[in-house]
VOGU-3710 file (C-alpha; in Angstrom, 3 decimals, decimal comma):
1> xxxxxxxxxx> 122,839/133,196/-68,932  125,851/130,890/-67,839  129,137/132,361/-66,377  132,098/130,274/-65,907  135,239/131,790/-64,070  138,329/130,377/-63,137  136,750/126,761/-63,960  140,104/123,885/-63,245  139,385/120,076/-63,366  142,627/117,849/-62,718
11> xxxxxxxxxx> 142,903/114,115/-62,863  145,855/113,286/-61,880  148,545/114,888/-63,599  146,381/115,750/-66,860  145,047/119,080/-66,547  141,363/118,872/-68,198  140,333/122,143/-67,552  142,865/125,058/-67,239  141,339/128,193/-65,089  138,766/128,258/-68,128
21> xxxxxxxxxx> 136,627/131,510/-68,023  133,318/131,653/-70,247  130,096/133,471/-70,326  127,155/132,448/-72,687  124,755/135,116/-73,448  121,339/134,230/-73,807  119,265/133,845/-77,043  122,496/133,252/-79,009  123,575/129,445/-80,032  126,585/128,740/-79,141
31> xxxxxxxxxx> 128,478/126,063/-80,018  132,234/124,884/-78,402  134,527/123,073/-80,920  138,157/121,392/-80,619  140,128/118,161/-81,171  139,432/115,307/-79,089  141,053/116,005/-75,323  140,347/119,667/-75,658  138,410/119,443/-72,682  134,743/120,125/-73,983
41> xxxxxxxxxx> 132,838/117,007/-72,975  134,671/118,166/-69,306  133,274/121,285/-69,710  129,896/120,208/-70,031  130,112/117,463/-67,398  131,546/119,849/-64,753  128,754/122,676/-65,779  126,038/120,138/-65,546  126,793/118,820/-61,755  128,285/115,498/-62,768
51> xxxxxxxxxx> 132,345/116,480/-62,291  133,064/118,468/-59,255  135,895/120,681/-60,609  139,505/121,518/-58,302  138,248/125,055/-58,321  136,838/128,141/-59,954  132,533/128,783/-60,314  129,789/128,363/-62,377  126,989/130,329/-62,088  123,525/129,282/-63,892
61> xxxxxxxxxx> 121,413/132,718/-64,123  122,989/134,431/-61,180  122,644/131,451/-58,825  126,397/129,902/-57,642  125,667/126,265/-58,866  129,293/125,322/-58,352  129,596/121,581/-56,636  125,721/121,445/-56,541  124,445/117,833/-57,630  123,029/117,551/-60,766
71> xxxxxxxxxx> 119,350/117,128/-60,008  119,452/120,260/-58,988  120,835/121,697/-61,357  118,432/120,290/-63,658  115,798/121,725/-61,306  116,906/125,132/-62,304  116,446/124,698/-65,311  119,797/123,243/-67,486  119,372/119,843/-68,966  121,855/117,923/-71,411
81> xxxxxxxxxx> 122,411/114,964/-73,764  125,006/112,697/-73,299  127,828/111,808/-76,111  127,052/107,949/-75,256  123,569/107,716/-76,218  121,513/106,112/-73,389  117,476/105,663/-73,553  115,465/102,365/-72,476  115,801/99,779/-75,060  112,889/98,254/-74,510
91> xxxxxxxxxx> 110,377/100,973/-73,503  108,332/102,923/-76,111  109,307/106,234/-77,446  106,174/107,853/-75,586  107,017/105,924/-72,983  110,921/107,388/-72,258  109,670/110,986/-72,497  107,206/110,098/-69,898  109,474/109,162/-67,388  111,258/112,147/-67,806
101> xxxxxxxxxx> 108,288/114,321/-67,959  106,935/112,730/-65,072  110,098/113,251/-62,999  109,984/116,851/-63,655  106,291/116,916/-61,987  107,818/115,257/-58,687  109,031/111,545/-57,608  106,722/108,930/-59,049  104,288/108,618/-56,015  100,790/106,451/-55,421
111> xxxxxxxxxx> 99,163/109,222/-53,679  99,923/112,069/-56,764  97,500/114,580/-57,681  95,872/112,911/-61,045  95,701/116,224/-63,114  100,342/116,269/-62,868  99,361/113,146/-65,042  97,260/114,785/-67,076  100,279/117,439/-67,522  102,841/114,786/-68,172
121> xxxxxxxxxx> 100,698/113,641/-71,041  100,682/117,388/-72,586  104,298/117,663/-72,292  104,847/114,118/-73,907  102,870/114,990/-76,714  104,581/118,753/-77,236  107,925/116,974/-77,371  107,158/114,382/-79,661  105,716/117,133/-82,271  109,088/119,371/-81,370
131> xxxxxxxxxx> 110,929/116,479/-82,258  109,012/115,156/-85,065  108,981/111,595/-83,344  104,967/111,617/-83,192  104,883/109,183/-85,905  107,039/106,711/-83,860  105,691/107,270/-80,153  104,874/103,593/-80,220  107,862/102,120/-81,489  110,936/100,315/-78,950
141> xxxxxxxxxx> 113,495/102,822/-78,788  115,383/99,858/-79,564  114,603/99,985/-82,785  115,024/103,603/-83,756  117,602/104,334/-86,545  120,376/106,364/-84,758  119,073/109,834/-85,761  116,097/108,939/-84,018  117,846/107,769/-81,083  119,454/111,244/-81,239
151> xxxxxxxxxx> 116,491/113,176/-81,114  114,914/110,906/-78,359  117,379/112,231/-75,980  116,856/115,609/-76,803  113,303/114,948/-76,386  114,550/113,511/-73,116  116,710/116,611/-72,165  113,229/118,426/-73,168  110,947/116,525/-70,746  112,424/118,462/-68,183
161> xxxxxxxxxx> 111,428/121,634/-69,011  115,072/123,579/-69,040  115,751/127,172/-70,454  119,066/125,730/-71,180  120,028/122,484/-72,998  123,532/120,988/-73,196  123,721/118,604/-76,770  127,020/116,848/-76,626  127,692/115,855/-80,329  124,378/114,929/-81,056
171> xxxxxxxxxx> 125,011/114,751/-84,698  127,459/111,907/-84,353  126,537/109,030/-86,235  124,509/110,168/-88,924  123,780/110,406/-92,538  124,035/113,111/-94,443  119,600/113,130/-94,529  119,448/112,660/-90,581  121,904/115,569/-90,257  120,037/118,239/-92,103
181> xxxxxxxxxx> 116,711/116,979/-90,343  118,087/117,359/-86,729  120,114/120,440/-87,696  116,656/122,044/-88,511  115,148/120,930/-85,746  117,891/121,996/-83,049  117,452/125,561/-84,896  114,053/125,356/-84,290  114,511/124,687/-81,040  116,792/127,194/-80,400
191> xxxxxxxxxx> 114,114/129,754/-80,731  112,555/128,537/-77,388  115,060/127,561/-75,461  119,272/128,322/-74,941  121,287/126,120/-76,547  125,328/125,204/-76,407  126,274/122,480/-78,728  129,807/120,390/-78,660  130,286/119,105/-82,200  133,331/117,836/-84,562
201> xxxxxxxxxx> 130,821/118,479/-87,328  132,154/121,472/-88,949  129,717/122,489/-91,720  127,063/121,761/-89,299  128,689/124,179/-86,674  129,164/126,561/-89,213  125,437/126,471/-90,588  124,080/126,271/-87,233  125,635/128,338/-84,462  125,661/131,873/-83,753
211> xxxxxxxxxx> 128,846/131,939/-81,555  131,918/129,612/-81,084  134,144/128,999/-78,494  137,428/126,796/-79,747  139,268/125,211/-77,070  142,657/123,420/-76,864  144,364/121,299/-73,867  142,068/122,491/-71,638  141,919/125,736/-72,444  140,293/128,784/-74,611
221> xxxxxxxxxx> 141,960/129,391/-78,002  139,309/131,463/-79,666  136,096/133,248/-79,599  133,967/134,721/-81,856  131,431/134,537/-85,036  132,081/131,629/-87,563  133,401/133,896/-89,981  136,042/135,155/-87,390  136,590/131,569/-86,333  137,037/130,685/-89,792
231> xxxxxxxxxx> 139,505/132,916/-90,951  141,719/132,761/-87,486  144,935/131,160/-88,216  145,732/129,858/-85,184  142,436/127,318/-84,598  143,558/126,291/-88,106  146,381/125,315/-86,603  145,720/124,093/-83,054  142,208/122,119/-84,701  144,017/120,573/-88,248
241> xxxxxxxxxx> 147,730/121,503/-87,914  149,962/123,574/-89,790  146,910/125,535/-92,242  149,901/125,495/-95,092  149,619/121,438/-95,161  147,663/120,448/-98,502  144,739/118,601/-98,033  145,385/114,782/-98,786  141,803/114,193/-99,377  141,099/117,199/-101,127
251> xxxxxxx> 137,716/117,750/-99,087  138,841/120,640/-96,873  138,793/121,113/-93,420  135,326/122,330/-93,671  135,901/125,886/-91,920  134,861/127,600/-95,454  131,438/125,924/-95,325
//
């Protein structure tokens, strides 16, 4: 589904990315943990179009996507969320998944064929039941709780149609109520459509993914199932330290979840 070989980003004298080679198999969740600077949020912005990387490639379902702009890349089908969240304050919930819906039908034009509209409307409405926002289609996104805000930009990831969405720690922020909704609902999603998740959350990665990558200054660490992941000694390490070091807080590190 997504093959990643060689993959470098530099800036300046920091290496990001370090010749990072990956391949994502379809119908599996993956998710792609590490401590901050790891080089994850990198990842996904070189993948997605919006880093050109120093060298290496990316393909996207066989097609070479390396250095190609980001619109079309989300043309073939790969769509993302953003770590910063970023929706239109003062537009309706309805009203953000149309624009995005819309844009996947063409560029907003006077002279469009009335039945795309009639399509955007569909796809509006299938989103807001996916993401269980049909109750607040007519609220401001400005006033959404920050779970909600959350799943509005998957919803807005969504409107695009992809067979592969990008959720960069979309769980950040939340209470311990809005996780276990949106973890359910990124499973269910997950069914439909290909799914790699960055998140620091580690009894959510552990209850949701399938697959985990672990990376470390820039580079891959470890692969594998979360059971593997769990009992390797040396993300324990790289991801909390020395694993011998009590836990101050006595709450665990969250790998046994």
């Amino acid at each position: 589904m997504l093959q990643i070989a060689d993959l470098t980003k530099r800036f300046g004298g920091l290496v990001a990315l370090d010749r990072v080679t990956l391949d994502f198999e379809a119908n599996v969740l993956h998710a792609i943990i590490g401590p901050n600077g790891a080089g994850k949020t990198t990842l996904f912005n070189t993948i997605s179009g919006m880093l050109r990387s120093d060298s290496g490639t990316v393909r996207f379902r066989g097609t070479d996507i390396s250095g190609m702009a980001p619109h079309r890349i989300s043309r073939l089908g790969m769509s993302r969320s953003l770590q910063i969240k970023s929706v239109f304050d003062s537009m309706t919930v309805a009203e953000n998944l149309w624009i995005a819906a819309q844009a996947r039908e063409g560029v907003m034009h006077p002279f469009s064929n009335r039945r795309r509209f009639g399509r955007t409307a569909a796809r509006v409405d299938e989103i807001l039941e996916q993401t269980g926002l049909e109750g607040l289609r007519a609220s401001p996104a400005g006033t959404l709780s920050y779970g909600d805000v959350a799943l509005l930009e998957i919803g807005i990831a969504l409107a695009t149609g992809p067979t592969l969405l990008l959720l960069d720690e979309p769980i950040c922020g939340m209470g311990p109520a809005e996780t276990e909704s949106t973890v359910e609902k990124i499973r269910h999603l997950a069914e439909s459509v290909d799914i790699i998740i960055i998140e620091h959350d580690m009894p959510v990665v552990f209850d949701l993914a399938e697959w985990i990558t672990v990376m470390a200054q820039g580079g891959v660490l470890a692969r594998g199932t979360p059971q593997d992941i769990a009992e390797n000694a040396a993300v324990r390490e790289a991801y909390l330290g020395d694993e011998d070091d009590d836990d101050e807080d006595g709450e665990g590190d969250g790998f046994d979840a």
